[in-house]
C-alpha positions as CSV (number, residue, x, y, z in Angstrom):
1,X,-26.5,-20.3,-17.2
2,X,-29.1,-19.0,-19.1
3,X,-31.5,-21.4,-21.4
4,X,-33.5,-20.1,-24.2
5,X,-36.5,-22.4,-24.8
6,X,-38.4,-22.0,-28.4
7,X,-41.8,-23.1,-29.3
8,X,-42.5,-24.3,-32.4
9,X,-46.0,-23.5,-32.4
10,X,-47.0,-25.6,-35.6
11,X,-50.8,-25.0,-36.1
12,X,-52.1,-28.4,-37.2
13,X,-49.4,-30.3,-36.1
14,X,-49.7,-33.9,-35.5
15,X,-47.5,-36.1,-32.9
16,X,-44.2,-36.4,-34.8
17,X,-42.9,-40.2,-34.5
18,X,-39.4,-40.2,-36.3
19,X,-36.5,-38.0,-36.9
20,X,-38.1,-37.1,-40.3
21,X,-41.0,-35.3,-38.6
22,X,-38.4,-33.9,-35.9
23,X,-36.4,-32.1,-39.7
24,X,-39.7,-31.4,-41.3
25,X,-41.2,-29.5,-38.5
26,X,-37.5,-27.2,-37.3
27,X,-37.0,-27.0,-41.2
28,X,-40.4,-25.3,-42.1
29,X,-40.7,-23.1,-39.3
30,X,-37.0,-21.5,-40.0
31,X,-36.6,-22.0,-43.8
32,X,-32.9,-21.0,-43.9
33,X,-32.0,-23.9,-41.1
34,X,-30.9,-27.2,-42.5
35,X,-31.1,-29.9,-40.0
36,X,-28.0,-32.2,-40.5
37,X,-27.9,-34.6,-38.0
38,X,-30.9,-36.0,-35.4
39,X,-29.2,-37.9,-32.4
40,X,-30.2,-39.0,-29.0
41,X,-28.9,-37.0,-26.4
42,X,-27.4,-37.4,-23.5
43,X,-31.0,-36.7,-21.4
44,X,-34.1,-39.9,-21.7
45,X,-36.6,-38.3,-24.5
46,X,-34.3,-35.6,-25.3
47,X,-33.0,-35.2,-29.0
48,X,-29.9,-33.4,-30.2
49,X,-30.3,-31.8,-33.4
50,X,-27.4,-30.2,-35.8
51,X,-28.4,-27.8,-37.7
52,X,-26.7,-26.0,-40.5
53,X,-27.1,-21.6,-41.2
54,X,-25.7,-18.9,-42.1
55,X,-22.9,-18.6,-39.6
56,X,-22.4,-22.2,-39.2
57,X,-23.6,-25.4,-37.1
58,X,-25.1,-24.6,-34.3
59,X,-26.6,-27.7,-31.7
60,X,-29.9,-27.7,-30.2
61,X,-32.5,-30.0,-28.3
62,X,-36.0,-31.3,-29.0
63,X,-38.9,-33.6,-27.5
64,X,-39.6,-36.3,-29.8
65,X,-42.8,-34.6,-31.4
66,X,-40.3,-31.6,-32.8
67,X,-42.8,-29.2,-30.7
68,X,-40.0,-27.7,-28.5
69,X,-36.6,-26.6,-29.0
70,X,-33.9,-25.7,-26.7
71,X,-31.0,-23.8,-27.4
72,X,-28.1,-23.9,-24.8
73,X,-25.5,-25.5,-22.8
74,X,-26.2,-28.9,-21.7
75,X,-24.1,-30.0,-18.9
76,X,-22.8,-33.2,-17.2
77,X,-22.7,-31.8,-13.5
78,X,-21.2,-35.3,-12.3
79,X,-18.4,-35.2,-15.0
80,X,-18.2,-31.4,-15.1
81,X,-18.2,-31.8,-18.8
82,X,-19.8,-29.2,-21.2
83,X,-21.3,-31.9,-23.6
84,X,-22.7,-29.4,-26.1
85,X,-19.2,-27.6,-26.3
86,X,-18.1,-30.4,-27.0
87,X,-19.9,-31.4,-29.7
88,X,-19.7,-27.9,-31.2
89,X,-15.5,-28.6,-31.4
90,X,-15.9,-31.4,-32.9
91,X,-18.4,-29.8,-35.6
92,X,-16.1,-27.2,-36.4
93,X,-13.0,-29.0,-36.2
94,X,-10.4,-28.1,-38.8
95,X,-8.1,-31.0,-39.9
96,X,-4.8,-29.2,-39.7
97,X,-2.8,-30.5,-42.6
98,X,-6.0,-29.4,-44.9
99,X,-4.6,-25.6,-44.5
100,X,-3.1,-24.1,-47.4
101,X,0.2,-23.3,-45.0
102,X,2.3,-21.8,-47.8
103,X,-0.4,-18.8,-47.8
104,X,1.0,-18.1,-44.2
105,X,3.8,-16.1,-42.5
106,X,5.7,-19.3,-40.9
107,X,7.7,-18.5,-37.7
108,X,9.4,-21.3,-35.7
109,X,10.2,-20.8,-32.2
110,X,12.2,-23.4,-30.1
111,X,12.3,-27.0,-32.0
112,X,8.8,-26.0,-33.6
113,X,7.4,-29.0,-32.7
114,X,4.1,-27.7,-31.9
115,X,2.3,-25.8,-34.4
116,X,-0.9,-23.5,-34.5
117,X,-2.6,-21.7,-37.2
118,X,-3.8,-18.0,-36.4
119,X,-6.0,-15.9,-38.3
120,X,-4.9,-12.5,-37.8
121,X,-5.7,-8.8,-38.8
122,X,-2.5,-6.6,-38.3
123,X,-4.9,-3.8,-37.6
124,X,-6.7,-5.5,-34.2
125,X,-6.7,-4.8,-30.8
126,X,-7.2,-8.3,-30.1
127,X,-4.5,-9.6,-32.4
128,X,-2.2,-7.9,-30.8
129,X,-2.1,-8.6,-27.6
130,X,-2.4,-12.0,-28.5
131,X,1.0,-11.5,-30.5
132,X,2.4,-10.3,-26.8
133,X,1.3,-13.9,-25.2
134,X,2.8,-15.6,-28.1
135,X,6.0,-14.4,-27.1
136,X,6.0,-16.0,-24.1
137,X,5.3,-19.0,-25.8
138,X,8.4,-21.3,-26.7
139,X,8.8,-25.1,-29.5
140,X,6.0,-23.9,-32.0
141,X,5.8,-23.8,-35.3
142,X,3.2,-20.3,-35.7
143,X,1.6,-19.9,-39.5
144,X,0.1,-16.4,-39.6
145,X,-2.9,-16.0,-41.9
146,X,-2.9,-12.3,-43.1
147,X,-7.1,-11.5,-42.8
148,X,-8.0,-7.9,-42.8
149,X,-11.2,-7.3,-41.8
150,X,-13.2,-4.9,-43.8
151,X,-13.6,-2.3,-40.5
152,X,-10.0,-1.7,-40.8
153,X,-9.5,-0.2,-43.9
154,X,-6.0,0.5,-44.2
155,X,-5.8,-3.1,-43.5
156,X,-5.4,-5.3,-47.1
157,X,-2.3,-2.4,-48.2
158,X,0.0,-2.9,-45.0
159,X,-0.6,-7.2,-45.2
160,X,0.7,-6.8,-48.2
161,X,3.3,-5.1,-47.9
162,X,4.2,-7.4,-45.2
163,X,4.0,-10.2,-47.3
164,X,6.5,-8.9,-50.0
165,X,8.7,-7.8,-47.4
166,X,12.1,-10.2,-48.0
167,X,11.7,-10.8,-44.5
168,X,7.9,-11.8,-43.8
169,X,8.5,-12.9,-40.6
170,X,10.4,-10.0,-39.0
171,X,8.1,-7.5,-40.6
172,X,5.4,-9.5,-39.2
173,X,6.8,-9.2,-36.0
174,X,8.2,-5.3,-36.4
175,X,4.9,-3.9,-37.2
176,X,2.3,-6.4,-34.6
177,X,5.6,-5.2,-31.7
178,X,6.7,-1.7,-32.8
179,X,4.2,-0.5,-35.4
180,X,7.1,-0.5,-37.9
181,X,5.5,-1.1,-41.5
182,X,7.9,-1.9,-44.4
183,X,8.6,0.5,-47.2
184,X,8.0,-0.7,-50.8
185,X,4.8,-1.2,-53.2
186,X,3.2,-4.3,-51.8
187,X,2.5,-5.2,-55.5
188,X,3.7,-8.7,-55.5
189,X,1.7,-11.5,-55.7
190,X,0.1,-12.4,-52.3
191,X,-2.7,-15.3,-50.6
192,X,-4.7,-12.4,-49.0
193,X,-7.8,-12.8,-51.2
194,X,-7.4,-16.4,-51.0
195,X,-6.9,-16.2,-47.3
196,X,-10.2,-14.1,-47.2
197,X,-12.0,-17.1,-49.4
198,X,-10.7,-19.6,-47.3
199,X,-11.8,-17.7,-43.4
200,X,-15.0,-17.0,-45.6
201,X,-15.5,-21.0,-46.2
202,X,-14.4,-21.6,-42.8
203,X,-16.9,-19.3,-41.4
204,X,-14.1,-17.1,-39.9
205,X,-16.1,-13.5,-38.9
206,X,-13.7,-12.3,-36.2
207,X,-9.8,-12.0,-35.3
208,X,-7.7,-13.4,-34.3
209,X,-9.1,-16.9,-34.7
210,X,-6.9,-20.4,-33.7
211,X,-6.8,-23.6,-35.1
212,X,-4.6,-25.8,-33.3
213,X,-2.7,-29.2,-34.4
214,X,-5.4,-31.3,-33.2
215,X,-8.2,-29.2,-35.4
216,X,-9.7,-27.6,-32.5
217,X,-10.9,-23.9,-33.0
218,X,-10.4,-21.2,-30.8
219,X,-11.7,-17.6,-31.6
220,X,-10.3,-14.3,-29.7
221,X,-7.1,-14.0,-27.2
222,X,-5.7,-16.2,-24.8
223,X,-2.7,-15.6,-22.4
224,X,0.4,-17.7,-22.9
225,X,0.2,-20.0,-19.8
226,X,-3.5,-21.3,-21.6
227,X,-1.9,-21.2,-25.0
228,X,0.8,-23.2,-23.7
229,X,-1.6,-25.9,-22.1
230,X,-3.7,-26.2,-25.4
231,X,-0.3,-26.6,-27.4
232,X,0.4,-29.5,-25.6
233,X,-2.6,-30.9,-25.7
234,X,-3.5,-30.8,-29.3
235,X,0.0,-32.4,-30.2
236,X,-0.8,-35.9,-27.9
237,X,-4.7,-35.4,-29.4
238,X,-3.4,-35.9,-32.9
């Protein structure tokens, strides 16, 4: 796995002796970073720094004088854990029951026990396939975020006619299956724009994106057998 290593190559620079030098040094080399957390890592010497941009938290790793920063995957080999992907899940962890749900298709399969949140453009590739693995999946409770991306223009007029269908669900289902979209006007009132504000806030860029029960993130496609485990374990992680 590849590392990137950055120099910060301070001119004047002094030997940085608290976490306060460590922000002051990241923070005025890249102005639009805001460095939210300094921790020690899991490495002697080694600090792990959160820092805040534009498309979210993002974790890297300095020597105690701020002079160097590393940007990757740091790995326990012994107990084959990823511990910077896991820290990044727990930074953009979603508590569940937060979600505006009532702006969502709702479709319960089975006893619904299980439930997942999907952000979802009717009009992606990506989306639907992952609609074809969801139907292999059985006792969950699906809420479908309607999220048209602004590549697919066509996009915001079929979500809503979807959403004023009497039927959300099996139009939903009709048009992500069969490519059967609803007739009617799609002039009632609809969560699109909210659902747009609220992917915007959640630093949603891409489709489809999951948030499972447990608040774990998961953008892109997954087959069912992976989407099954994940269920499962998000219910017992609550």
């Amino acid at each position: 796995m590849r590392t990137l290593v950055l120099t910060l190559a301070l001119a004047g620079t002094t030997a940085l002796a608290n976490d306060g030098d460590i922000r002051q040094s990241i923070e005025s080399r890249f102005p639009a970073t805001k460095v939210s957390e300094i921790n020690k890592s899991a490495l002697p010497g080694i600090f792990e720094v959160v820092m805040d941009g534009n498309q979210g938290p993002m974790v890297a790793y300095t020597d105690d004088k701020g002079r160097y920063v590393m940007v990757g995957d740091l790995l326990d080999i012994k107990s084959e854990r990823n511990l910077t992907r896991e820290r990044m899940d727990k930074l953009t962890e979603v508590k569940f029951d937060s979600l505006p749900l009532s702006q969502a298709i709702k479709i319960v399969k089975g006893d619904g026990k299980r439930r997942l949140a999907v952000f979802s453009d009717l009009d992606c590739p990506y989306c639907k396939k992952l609609e074809a693995e969801l139907v292999k999946v059985d006792n969950v409770t699906i809420y479908t975020f309607l999220y048209p991306l602004p590549m697919h223009g066509d996009a915001p007029r079929k979500s809503k006619l979807i959403w004023c269908s009497k039927d959300r669900a099996a139009a939903w289902n009709d048009y992500m299956h069969k490519g059967k979209l609803p007739t009617g006007k799609g002039d009632c009132d609809n969560p699109i724009d909210e659902n747009l504000a609220l992917g915007a806030k959640l630093r949603i860029d891409g489709t489809p994106a999951m948030i499972f029960a447990s608040g774990k993130r998961v953008p892109g496609y997954m087959p069912a057998a992976r989407l099954d485990d994940m269920l499962t374990a998000a219910e017992k992680a609550r």
